[in-house]
N, C-alpha and C positions, 0 to 999 in steps of 0.2 A: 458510751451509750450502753448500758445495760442488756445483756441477752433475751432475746425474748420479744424486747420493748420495740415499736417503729419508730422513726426517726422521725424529725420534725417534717410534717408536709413541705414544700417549694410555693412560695405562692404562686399565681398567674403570672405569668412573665417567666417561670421557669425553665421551658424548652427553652425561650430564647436566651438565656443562660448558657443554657448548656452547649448552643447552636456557637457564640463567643465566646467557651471553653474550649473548645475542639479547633476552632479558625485562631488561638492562639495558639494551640499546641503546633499548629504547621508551619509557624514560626517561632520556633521557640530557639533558644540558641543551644552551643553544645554544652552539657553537664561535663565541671572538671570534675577529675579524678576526685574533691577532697567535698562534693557535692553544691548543687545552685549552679544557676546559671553563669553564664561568662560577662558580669554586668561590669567587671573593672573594679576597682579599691573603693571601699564605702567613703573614702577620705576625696575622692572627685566627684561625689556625688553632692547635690544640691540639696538643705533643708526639705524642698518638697518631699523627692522622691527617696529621702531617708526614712520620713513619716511614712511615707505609702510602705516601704517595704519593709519598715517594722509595726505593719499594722494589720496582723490576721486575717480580720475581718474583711479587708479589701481581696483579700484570694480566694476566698473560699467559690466553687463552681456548685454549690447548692441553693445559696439566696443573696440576696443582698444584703449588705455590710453590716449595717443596723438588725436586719432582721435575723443574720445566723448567731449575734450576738445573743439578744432576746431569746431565742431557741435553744442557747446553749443553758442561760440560766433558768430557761423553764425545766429545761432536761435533768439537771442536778438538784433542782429543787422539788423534783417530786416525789410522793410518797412511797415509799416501798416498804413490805412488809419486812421483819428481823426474824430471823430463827436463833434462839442461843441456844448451845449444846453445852450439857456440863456434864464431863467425863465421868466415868466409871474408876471401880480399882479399890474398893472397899475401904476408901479415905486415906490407901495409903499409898498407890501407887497409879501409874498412867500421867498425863498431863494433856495440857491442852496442843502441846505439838505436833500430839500422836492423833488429835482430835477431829482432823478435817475430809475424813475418807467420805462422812456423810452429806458433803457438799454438794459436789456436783451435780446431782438431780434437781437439788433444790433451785440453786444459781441458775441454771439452765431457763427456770421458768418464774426469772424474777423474783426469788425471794433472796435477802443479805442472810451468809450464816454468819454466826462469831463463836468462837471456842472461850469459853470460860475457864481460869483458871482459878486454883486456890491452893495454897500450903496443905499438903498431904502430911499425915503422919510417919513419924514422928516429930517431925519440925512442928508441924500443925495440931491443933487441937479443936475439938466437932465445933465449938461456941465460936473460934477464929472461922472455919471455913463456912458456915453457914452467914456469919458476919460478910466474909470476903464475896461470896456469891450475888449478897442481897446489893454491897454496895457496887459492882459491878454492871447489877442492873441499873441501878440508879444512876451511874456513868454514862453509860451507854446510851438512855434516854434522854440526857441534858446535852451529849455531846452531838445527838441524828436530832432533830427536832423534826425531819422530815419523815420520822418512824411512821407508817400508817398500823403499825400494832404489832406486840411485842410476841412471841411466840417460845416456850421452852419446853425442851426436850433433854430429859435425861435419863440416862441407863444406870441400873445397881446404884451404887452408892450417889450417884447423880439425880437418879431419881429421889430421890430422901430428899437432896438439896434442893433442886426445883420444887419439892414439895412444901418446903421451908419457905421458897419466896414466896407460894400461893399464901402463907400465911402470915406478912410480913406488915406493921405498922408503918406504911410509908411517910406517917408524919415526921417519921424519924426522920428520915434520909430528904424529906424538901422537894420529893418528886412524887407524882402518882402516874407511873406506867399504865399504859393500857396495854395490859397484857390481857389478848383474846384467845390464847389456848395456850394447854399444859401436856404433853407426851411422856407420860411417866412408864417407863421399859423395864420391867424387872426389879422393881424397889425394893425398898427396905422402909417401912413408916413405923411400925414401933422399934425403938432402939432396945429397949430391955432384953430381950434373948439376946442379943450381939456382948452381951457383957458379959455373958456365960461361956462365950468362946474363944477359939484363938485368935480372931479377930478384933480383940480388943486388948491385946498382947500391945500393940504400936499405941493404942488410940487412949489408952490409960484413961477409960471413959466411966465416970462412977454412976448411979443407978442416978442421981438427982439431975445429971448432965444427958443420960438419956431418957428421961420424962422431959425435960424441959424442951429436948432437939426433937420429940417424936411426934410426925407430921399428924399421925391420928388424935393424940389428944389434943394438936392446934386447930381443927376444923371450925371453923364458923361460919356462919351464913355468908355466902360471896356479897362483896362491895355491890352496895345501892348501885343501879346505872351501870354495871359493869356488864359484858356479855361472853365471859371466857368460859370454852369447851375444854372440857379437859377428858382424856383418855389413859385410863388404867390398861395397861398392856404387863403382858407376861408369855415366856416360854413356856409352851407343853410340856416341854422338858427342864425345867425350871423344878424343885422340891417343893415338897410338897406345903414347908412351910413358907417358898415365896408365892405360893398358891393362896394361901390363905392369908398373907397379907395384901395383896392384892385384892381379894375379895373384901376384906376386913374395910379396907381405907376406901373402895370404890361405894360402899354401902353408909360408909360413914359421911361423904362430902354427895351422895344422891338426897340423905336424911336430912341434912342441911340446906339444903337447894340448889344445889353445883349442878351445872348441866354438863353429867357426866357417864361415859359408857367405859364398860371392862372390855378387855380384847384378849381370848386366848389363842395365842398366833401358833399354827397347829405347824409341825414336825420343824421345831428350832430346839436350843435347849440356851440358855442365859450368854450365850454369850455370840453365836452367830444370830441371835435373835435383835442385834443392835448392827451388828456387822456388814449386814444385807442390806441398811440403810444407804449403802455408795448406791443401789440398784435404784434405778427406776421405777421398773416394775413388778420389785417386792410392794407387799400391802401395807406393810409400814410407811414405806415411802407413799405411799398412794392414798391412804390416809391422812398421813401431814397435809399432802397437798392440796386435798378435797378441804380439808378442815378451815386451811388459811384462804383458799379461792372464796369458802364461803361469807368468812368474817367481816 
């Protein structure tokens, strides 16, 4: 069962359940050392009472046979919202192993995370990992159908790529995600200055590869019928030029019609400014939270 979530009600007739729980247990026989009861060799046991005792649903002390079944598959078939996280490391380092500190808040209150990963440079190149990102989503959504909506979040070079999904022709891929919110932490949305630096030492990335990867000049009006919030977030202490990329991309997808807000998160700097996400009650985390309770 899911954290968070309550368990399936008992119907009427429950106490008296539990009343014939308790008046077995004060005959219950002695547990061997190697666990279960002292019933004797399955091999002297009768058809019947083989069936009963390899059959779950006949023990359970919560409802009756038929109905904890029922309960069980309403339990796993319901909706829960997804968080993907896709790591930082300037495309060239970190992975998704390292990616799970940010969980715990979230899990706690019902939401699934999943770490994304994708071929870092130099094994990788920006057109593979923005590839591997998009069809990851579209994994993920074919393989939950019980998704009740898709949620990403990514830091530095993560942010880029979550950026990239927002802009992605899903008739490619056979699926349409409902993805209802974006948590962009520190990005990078035009690629063209990265190619002037050391930065692009690993990524062997030429000026046409970052035009075509750069999240600002993918912006287009968000999908008919769709309802995703997305949030530009940046450290205080973060340069001045992830300052004004941030500012740049959050003015570009509000101009478009993205229901979108900037977040300057005041005394972090790029990189405990994603770190603090294990907390609860950092604002980041409190944010995500309010944003998906909303959707």
């Amino acid at each position: 069962m899911g954290p968070g979530r309550a368990g399936p009600t008992p119907r009427a007739g429950g106490r008296r359940g539990l009343l014939c729980a308790g008046h077995a247990a004060s005959r219950a026989q002695p547990v061997r050392a190697g666990g279960g009861s002292d019933m004797g060799r399955w091999q002297d046991m009768t058809d019947e009472e083989l069936d009963r005792q390899y059959s779950p649903s006949r023990w359970s002390h919560r409802m009756e046979k038929d109905a904890v079944i029922e309960a069980h598959v309403r339990e796993l078939a319901e909706a829960f919202p997804l968080l993907l996280y896709i790591h930082g490391g300037y495309w060239q380092f970190l992975s998704k192993e390292v990616s799970g500190f940010a969980a715990p808040p979230l899990v706690t209150r019902g939401v699934a995370v999943a770490a994304v990963g994708y071929d870092v440079a130099p094994k990788g190149c920006m057109d593979a990992m923005v590839a591997q990102v998009r069809r990851s989503v579209a994994f993920l959504v074919q393989q939950y159908p019980a998704i009740s909506g898709v949620f990403l979040c990514g830091h530095s070079a993560g942010a880029h790529l979550a950026a990239m999904v927002l802009s992605t022709d899903w008739g490619e891929y056979g699926v349409s995600p409902d993805i209802r919110g974006a948590f962009l932490v520190s990005g990078v949305y035009d690629l063209e200055p990265i190619t002037h630096t050391y930065v692009n030492s690993p990524l062997r990335m030429s000026r046409e590869a970052a035009w075509t990867h750069s999240p600002i000049l993918r912006v287009t009006a968000p999908p008919a019928g769709t309802a995703c919030e997305v949030l530009v977030a940046v450290a205080q202490h973060d340069s001045p030029e992830f300052h004004r990329q941030s500012r740049e991309y959050f003015q570009a997808l509000r101009s478009a019609g993205w229901t979108v807000s900037l977040l300057d998160i005041a005394d972090t700097d790029h990189f405990d400014v994603i770190e603090k996400l294990s907390q609860g009650s950092y604002i980041l985390t409190q944010v995500i939270l309010n944003v998906i309770t909303r959707a």
